[in-house]
SEDO-566378 format. One record per residue (C-alpha): residue number from 0; residue in three letters; x, y, z. Coordinates in steps of 0.2 Angstrom, whole numbers. Layout:
PT|k|r|px|py|pz
PT|NUM|ALA|X|Y|Z
...
# end
This chain:
PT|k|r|px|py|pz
PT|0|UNK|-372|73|626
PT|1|UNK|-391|76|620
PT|2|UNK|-400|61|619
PT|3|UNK|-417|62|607
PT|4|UNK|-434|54|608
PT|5|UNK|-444|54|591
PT|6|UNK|-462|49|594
PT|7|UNK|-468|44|577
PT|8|UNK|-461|32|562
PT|9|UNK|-469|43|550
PT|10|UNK|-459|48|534
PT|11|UNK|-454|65|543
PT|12|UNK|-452|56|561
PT|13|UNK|-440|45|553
PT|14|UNK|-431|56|544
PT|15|UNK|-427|69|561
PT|16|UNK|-421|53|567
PT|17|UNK|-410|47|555
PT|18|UNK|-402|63|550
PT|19|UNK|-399|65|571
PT|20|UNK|-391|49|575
PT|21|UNK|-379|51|558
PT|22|UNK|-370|62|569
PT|23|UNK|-369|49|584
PT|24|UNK|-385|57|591
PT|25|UNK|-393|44|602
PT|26|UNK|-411|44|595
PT|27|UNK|-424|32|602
PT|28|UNK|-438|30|589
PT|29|UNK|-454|27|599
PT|30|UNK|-467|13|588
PT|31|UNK|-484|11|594
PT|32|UNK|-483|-7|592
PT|33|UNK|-471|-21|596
PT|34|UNK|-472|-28|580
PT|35|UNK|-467|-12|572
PT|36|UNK|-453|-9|581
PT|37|UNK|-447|-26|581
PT|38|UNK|-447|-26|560
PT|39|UNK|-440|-7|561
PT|40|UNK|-427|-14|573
PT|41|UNK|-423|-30|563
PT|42|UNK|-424|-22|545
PT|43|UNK|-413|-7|551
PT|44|UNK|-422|4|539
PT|45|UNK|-440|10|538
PT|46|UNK|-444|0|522
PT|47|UNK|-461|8|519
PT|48|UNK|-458|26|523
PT|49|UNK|-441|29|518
PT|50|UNK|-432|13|508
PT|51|UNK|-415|11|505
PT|52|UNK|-412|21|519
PT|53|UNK|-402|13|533
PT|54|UNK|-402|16|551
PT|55|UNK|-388|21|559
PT|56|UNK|-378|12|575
PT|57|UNK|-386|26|588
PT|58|UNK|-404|24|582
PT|59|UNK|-413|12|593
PT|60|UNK|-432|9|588
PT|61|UNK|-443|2|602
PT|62|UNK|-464|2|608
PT|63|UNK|-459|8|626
PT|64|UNK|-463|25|631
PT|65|UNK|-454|24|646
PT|66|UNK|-438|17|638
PT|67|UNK|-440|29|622
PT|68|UNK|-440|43|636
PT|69|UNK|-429|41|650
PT|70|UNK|-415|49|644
PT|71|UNK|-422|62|632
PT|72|UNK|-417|80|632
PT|73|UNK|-426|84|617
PT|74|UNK|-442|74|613
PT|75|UNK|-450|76|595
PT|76|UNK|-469|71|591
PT|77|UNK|-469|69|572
PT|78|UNK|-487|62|568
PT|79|UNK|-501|67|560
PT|80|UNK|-510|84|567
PT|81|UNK|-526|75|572
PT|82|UNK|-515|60|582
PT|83|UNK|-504|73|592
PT|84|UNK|-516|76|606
PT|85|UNK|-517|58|609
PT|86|UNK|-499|54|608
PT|87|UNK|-494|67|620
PT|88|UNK|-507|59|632
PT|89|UNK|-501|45|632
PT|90|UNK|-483|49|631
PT|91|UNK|-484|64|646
PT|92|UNK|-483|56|660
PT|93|UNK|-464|49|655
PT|94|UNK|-458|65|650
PT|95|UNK|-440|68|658
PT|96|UNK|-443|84|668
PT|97|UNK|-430|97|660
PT|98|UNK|-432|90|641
PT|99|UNK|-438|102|626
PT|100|UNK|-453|98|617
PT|101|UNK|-455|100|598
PT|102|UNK|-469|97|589
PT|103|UNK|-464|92|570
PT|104|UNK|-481|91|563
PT|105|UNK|-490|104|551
PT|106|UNK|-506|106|553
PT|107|UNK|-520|111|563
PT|108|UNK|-531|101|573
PT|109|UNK|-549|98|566
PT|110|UNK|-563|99|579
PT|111|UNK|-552|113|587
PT|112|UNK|-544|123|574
PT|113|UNK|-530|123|584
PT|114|UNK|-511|125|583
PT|115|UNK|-499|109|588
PT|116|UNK|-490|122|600
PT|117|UNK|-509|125|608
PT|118|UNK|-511|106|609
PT|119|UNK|-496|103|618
PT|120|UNK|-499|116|630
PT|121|UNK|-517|110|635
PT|122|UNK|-509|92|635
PT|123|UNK|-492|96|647
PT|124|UNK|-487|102|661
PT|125|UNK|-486|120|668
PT|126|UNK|-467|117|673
PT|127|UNK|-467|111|654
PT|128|UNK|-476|126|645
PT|129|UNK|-456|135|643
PT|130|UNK|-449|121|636
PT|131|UNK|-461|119|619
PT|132|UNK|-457|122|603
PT|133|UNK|-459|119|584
PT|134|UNK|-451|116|571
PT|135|UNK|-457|122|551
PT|136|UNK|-449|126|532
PT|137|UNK|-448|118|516
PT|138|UNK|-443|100|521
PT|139|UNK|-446|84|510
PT|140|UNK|-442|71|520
PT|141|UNK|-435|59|505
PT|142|UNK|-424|71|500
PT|143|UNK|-418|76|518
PT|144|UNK|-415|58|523
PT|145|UNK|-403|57|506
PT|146|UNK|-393|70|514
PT|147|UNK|-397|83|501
PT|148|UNK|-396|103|508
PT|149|UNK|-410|110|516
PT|150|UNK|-418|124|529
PT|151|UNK|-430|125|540
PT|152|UNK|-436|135|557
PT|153|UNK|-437|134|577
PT|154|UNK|-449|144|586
PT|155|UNK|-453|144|603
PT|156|UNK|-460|159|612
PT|157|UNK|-444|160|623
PT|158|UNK|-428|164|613
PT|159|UNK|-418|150|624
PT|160|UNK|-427|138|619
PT|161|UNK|-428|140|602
PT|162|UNK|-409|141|602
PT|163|UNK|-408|124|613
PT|164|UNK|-418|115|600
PT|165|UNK|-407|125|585
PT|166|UNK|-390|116|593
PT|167|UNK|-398|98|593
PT|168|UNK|-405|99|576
PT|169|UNK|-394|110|566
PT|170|UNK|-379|101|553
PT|171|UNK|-370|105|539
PT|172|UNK|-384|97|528
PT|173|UNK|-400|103|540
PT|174|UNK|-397|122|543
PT|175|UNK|-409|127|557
PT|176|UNK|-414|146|560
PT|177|UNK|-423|150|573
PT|178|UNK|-439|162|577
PT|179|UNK|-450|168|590
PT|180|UNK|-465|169|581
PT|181|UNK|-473|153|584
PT|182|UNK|-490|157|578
PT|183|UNK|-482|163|562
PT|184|UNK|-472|146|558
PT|185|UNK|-486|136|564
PT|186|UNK|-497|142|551
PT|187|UNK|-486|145|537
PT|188|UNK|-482|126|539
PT|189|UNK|-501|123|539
PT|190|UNK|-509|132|529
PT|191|UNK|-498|130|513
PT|192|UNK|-503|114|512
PT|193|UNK|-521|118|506
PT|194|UNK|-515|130|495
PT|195|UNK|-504|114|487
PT|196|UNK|-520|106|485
PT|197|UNK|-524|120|472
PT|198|UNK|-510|120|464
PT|199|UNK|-508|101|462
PT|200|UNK|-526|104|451
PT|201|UNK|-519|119|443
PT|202|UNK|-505|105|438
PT|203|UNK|-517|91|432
PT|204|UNK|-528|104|423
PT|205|UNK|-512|109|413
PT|206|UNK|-515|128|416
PT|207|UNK|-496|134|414
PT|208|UNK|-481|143|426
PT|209|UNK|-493|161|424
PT|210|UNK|-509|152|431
PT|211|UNK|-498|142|445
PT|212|UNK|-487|155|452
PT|213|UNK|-503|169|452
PT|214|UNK|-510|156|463
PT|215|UNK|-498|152|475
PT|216|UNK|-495|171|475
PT|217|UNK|-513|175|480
PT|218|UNK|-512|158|492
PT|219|UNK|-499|165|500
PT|220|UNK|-508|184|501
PT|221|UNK|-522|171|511
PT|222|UNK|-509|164|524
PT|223|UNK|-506|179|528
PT|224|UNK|-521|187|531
PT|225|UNK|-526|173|544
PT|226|UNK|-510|174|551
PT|227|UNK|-506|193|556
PT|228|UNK|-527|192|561
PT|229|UNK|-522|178|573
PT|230|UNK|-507|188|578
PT|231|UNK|-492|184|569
PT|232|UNK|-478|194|560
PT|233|UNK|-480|195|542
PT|234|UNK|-461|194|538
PT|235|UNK|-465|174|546
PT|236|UNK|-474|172|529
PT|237|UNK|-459|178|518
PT|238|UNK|-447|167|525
PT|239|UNK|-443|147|525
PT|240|UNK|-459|145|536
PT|241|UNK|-472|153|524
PT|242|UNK|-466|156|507
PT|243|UNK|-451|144|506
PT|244|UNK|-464|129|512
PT|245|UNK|-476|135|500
PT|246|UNK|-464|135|485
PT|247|UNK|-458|116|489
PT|248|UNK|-475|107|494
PT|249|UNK|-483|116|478
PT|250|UNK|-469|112|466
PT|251|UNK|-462|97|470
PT|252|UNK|-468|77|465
PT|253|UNK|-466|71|485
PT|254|UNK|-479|82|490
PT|255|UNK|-495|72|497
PT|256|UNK|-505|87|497
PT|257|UNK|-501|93|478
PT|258|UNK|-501|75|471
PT|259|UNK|-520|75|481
PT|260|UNK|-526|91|469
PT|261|UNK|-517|83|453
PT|262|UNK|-527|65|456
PT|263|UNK|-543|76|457
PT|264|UNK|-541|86|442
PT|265|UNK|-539|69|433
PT|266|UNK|-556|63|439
PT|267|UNK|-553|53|454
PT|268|UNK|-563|55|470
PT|269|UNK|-556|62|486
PT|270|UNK|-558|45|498
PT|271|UNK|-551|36|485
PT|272|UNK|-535|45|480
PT|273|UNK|-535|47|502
PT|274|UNK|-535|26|501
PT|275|UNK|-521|23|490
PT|276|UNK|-509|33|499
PT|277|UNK|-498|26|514
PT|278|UNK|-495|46|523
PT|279|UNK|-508|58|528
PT|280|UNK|-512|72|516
PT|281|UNK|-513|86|532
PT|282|UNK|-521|97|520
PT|283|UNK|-536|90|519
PT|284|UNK|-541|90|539
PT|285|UNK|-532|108|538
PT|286|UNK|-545|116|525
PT|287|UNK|-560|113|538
PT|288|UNK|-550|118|551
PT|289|UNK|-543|133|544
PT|290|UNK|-561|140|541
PT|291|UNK|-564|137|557
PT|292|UNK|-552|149|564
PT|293|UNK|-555|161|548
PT|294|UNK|-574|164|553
PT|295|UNK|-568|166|572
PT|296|UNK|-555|181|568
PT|297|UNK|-567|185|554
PT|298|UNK|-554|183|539
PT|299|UNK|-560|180|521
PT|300|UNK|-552|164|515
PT|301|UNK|-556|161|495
PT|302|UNK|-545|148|490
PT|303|UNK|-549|137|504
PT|304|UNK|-566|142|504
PT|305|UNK|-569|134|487
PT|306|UNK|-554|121|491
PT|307|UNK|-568|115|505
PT|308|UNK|-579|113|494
PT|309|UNK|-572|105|481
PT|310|UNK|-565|91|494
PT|311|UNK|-581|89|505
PT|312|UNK|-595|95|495
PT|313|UNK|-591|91|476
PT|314|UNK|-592|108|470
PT|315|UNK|-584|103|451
PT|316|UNK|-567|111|450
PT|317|UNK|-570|122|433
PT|318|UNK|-584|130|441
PT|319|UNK|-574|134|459
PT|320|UNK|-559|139|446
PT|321|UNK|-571|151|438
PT|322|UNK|-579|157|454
PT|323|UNK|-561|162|461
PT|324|UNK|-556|170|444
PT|325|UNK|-576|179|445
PT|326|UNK|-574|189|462
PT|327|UNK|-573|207|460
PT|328|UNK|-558|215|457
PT|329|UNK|-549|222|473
PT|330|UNK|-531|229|480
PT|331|UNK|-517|217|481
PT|332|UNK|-515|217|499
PT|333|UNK|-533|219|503
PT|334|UNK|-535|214|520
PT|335|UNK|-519|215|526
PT|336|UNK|-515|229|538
PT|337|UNK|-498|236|532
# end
């Protein structure tokens, strides 16, 4: 029988492990503290993240990585992009020596502008590096964990992998496909969460389906062109990984990244909507990262060029809305090679 470790008690964290140990999945649920995992393990339910939402018998919440880990085959790191490098080192060192590593998180780490699959890589071992894979799609964790319908994507460099992971996660409520373009899920799960940054202020500015769904459209044209320039498939962005994300983080009233863009639009400043929220908005660290790789591969980026600067150097958002709609006019699939 597969045994899981999750290593996070984020919303999503929670949510993979729930949705696993309703099937009588053993899932340890690793806590960074004592206390949190006492509380998670008294309440039975993550009250903060996901309330109302109850633990099932074969989920066990606990703050040692050794116990978490022993019997894992598959071990999932669901925190935020910019903590993964840190939980994997401190985590490594107890990783069962045939388990599966999936990383679960979407984004890109900041100071590196790296990919969670390249984090893990650097972190793990050689023996290890066949074993890693990640996991991406349209995926709101409130509605997974209420046992509503949805897809996602594994990837993994090696197709038995990827297949591995897809027999452990999949259910009859949580299809799972799998892929072998890991740079392409990777950054379809990353990147769209700038582009729901725009269109959360599309949203609060009150500019219409037309204005929305050309930007999303051209967002998803950007993705795109970083991605085939960093090697990836282009039929990775059409699928559950790149436009099915994009369509649910930019349309939906869960997402952190949108529901940032709407809160600026209505005046309020970025470290303040930031403070009032209890999960991490990854598309914020994202935006500066992915310029970071842009200007390596030598990509042009508009939208999260100006997104940047609206977030981090106060550029009034009528005036980057005007300087997007102001760039000279140009093919549809300009810089992407077809």
């Amino acid at each position: 029988m597969a045994h899981v470790a999750v290593i996070g008690t984020t919303g999503w964290g929670t949510t993979l492990a729930v949705i696993l140990a309703r099937r009588e999945i053993p899932v340890a649920l690793w806590a960074r503290t004592g206390e949190e995992a006492e509380r998670l393990g008294r309440d039975r339910q993550h009250a903060q993240r996901l309330p109302g939402v109850p633990f099932p018998p074969t989920l066990t919440v606990t703050a040692s990585v050794a116990e978490a880990l022993a019997k894992a085959n598959l071990v999932v790191y669901a925190v935020p992009s910019n903590w993964l490098r840190w939980n994997v080192q401190a985590t490594a060192a107890h990783l069962p020596r045939r388990c599966l590593v999936l990383a679960a998180c979407k984004g890109l780490e900041r100071d590196t502008s790296k990919r969670m699959s390249q984090v893990l890589a650097e972190e793990l071992s050689p023996r290890q590096q066949g074993a890693i894979c990640v996991l991406s799609g349209p995926n709101l964790a409130l509605e997974i964990a209420a046992g509503k319908p949805a897809s996602t994507v594994v990837a993994s460099e090696r197709e038995e992998t990827a297949v591995k992971a897809q027999e452990t996660l999949n259910s009859t409520s949580f299809r799972v496909y799998t892929n072998t373009d890991v740079t392409g899920v990777e950054l379809g799960g990353a990147l769209k969460n700038i582009v729901a940054i725009g269109a959360g202020i599309s949203d609060g500015l009150g500019y219409g389906n037309n204005a929305k769904a050309a930007f999303i459209t051209r967002g998803l044209a950007e993705i795109t062109r970083l991605g085939v320039a960093a090697g990836a498939n282009p039929l990775t962005f059409a699928g559950l990984a790149g436009l099915g994300d994009l369509v649910a983080t930019c349309n939906s009233s869960l997402s952190r990244n949108r529901h940032v863009g709407e809160q600026l639009a209505r005046g309020r400043k970025l470290e303040e909507v930031l403070a009032s929220m209890h999960q991490v908005a990854e598309g914020v660290d994202t935006t500066a990262a992915a310029l970071g790789m842009a200007r390596g591969l030598g990509v042009e980026m508009p939208i999260a060029e100006v997104t940047y600067r609206v977030l981090f150097e106060g550029l009034d958002i009528h005036h980057a809305i005007a300087e997007l709609m102001g760039r000279a006019p140009r093919p549809e699939w300009s810089g992407i090679r077809q």
